[in-house]
C-alpha positions in Angstrom: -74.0 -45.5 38.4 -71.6 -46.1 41.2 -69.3 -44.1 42.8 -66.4 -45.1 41.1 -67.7 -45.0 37.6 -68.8 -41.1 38.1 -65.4 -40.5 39.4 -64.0 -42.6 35.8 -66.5 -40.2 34.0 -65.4 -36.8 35.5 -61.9 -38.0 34.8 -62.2 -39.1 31.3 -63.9 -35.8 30.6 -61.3 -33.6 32.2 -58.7 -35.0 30.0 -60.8 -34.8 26.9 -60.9 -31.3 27.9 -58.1 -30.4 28.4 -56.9 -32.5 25.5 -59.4 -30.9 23.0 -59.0 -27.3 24.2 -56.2 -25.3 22.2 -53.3 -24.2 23.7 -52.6 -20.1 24.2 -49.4 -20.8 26.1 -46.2 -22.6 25.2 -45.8 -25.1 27.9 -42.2 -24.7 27.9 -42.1 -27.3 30.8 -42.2 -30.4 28.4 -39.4 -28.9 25.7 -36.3 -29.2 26.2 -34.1 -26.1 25.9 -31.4 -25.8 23.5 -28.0 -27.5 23.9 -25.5 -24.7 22.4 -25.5 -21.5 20.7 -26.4 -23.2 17.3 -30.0 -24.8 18.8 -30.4 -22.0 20.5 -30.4 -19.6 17.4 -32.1 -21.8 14.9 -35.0 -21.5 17.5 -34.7 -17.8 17.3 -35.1 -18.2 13.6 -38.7 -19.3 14.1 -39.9 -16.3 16.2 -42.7 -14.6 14.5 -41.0 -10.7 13.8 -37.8 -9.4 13.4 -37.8 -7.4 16.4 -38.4 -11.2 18.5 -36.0 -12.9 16.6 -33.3 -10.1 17.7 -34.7 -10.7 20.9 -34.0 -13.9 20.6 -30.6 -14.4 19.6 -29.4 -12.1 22.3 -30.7 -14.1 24.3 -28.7 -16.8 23.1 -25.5 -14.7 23.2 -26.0 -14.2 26.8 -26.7 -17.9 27.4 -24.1 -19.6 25.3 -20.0 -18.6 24.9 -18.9 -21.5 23.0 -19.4 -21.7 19.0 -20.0 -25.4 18.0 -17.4 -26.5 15.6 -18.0 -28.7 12.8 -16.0 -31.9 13.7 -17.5 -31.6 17.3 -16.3 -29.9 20.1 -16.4 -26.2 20.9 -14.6 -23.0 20.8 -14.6 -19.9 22.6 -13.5 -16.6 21.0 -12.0 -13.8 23.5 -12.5 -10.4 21.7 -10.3 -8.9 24.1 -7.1 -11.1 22.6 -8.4 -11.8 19.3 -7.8 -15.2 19.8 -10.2 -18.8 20.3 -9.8 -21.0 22.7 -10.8 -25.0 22.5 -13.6 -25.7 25.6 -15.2 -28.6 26.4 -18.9 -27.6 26.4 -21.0 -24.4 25.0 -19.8 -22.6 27.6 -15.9 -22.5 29.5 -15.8 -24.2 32.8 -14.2 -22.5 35.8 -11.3 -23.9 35.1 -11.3 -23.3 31.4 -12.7 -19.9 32.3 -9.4 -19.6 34.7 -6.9 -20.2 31.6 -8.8 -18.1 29.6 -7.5 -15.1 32.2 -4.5 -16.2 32.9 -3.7 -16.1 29.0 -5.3 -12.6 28.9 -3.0 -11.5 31.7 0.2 -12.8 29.6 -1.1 -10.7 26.1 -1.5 -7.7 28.4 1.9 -8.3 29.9 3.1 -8.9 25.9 1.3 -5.6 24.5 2.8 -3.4 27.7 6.3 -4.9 26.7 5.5 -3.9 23.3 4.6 -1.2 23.6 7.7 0.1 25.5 10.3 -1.8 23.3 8.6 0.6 20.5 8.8 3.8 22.9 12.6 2.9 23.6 13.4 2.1 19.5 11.6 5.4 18.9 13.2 7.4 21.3 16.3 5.8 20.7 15.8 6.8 17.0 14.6 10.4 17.5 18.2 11.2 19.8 20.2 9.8 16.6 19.1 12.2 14.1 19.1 14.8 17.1 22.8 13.9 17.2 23.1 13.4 13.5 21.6 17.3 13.1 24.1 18.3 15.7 26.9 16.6 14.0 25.8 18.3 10.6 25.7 21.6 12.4 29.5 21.8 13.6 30.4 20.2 10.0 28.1 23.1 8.2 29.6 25.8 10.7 33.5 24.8 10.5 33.5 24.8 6.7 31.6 27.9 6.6 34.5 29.2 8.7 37.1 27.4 5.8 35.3 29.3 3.5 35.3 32.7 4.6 37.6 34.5 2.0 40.2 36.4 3.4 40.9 40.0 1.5 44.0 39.2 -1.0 45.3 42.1 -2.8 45.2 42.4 -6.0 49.0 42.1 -7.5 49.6 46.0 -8.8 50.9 45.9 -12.6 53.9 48.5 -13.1 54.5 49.8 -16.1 57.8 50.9 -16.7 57.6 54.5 -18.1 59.0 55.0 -21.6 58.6 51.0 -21.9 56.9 50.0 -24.8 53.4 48.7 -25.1 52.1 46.7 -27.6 49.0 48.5 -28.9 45.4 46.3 -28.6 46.7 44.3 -25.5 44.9 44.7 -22.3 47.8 45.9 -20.3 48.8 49.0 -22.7 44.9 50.0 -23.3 43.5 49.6 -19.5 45.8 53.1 -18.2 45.1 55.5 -21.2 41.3 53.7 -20.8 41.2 54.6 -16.9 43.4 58.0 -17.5 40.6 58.9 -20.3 37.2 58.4 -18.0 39.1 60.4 -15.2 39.4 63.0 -17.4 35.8 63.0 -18.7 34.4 62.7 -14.8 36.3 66.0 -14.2 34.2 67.6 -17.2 31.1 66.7 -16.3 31.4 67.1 -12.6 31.0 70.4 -10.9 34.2 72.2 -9.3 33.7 72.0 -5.9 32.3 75.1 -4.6 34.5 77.4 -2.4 33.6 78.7 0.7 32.5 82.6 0.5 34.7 84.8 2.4 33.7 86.6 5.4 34.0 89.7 5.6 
C-alpha cells in the first residue's frame, strides 16, 4: 500500500468514526440561534424539565425586547409607561432605544403635572368648605344672637273691684283660684319660728 492510500484509509476511518459515534454534546456551532423572542421560546418548549424550560425562557427575556406581531414587524412594551412602541427588529436600536426615553421623560413630566394640578384642585377644594364652614359659622352665631329672647313682661290683668265677673271664665276663677292655694300653703306650712329672748 502506498503512502497515500494509508493516509486515504486513516482518513476515511476517522470520519466514519466520528460519523458513527453518538453525540453527548449539542454542537451548538452548526445551529443557528433563534431570530426573536417567539423562536427563542418555542425552543425553550423542548427543554427536557420544567425547571430548564424556565431557565430557558428567561433567557429569552433577557435576549429579546421586541414581541413579534402577527402582520410582521415588532413591538416593544415599556412597563414603566404602560405603553408599546413599534421597533424595527426583536430588539430597539439606539436610536429607537433613544425615543423610547425621551417619551418616558415626557409621561414623567405628564404624571408630575398631574399630580400637582390634583394637589392644587384638592387644596383649592378643601379652603372652600373651610370658608363655607366659616361662612355657616357667623350665619349660625348672628341668628343665634336674633334669637335670644328678650324678657317681656307679662301684661298684668286688673280687675276692677266690685266689677262683675262672669262666673266659669278664666279671668274671674284664676284670683279666688290663686287667693285659695295661698291660703291652704299658710295651713300647712309651719309659722316661722321666733327667736327666743335673751335674758
Amino acid at each position: 500500500m502506498s503512502d497515500v492510500a494509508a493516509s486515504r484509509a486513516l482518513v476515511f476511518a476517522a470520519a466514519g468514526f466520528f460519523l458513527l459515534a453518538p453525540s453527548h454534546a449539542d454542537a451548538q456551532w452548526w445551529k443557528r440561534a433563534p431570530a426573536d423572542f417567539e423562536e427563542c421560546a418555542d425552543a425553550a418548549e423542548r427543554a427536557a424539565t420544567k425547571a430548564e424550560k424556565t431557565s430557558a425562557l428567561a433567557d429569552c427575556n433577557a435576549k429579546f425586547a421586541g414581541r413579534r406581531k402577527a402582520g410582521g414587524g415588532y413591538t416593544y412594551y415599556d412597563f414603566l409607561q404602560d405603553r408599546t412602541f413599534e421597533i424595527a427588529g426583536p430588539n430597539p436600536t439606539p436610536e429607537e432605544q433613544r425615543k423610547i426615553d425621551q417619551s418616558y421623560a415626557l409621561y414623567l413630566a405628564d404624571q408630575r403635572r398631574s399630580n400637582d394640578a390634583e394637589e392644587a384642585a384638592a387644596r383649592q377644594q378643601r379652603e372652600q368648605q373651610e370658608r363655607q364652614a366659616r361662612e355657616l359659622q357667623q350665619v349660625t352665631l348672628r341668628s343665634e344672637v336674633e334669637r335670644v329672647p328678650v324678657p317681656v313682661e307679662r301684661p298684668k290683668v286688673l280687675r276692677q273691684k266690685g266689677a262683675t265677673c262672669t262666673r266659669g271664665s278664666f279671668s274671674c276663677e284664676w284670683p279666688r283660684l290663686s287667693e285659695g292655694l295661698n291660703e291652704l300653703k299658710k295651713l300647712f306650712s309651719p309659722p316661722p319660728s321666733k327667736p327666743a329672748k335673751k335674758g
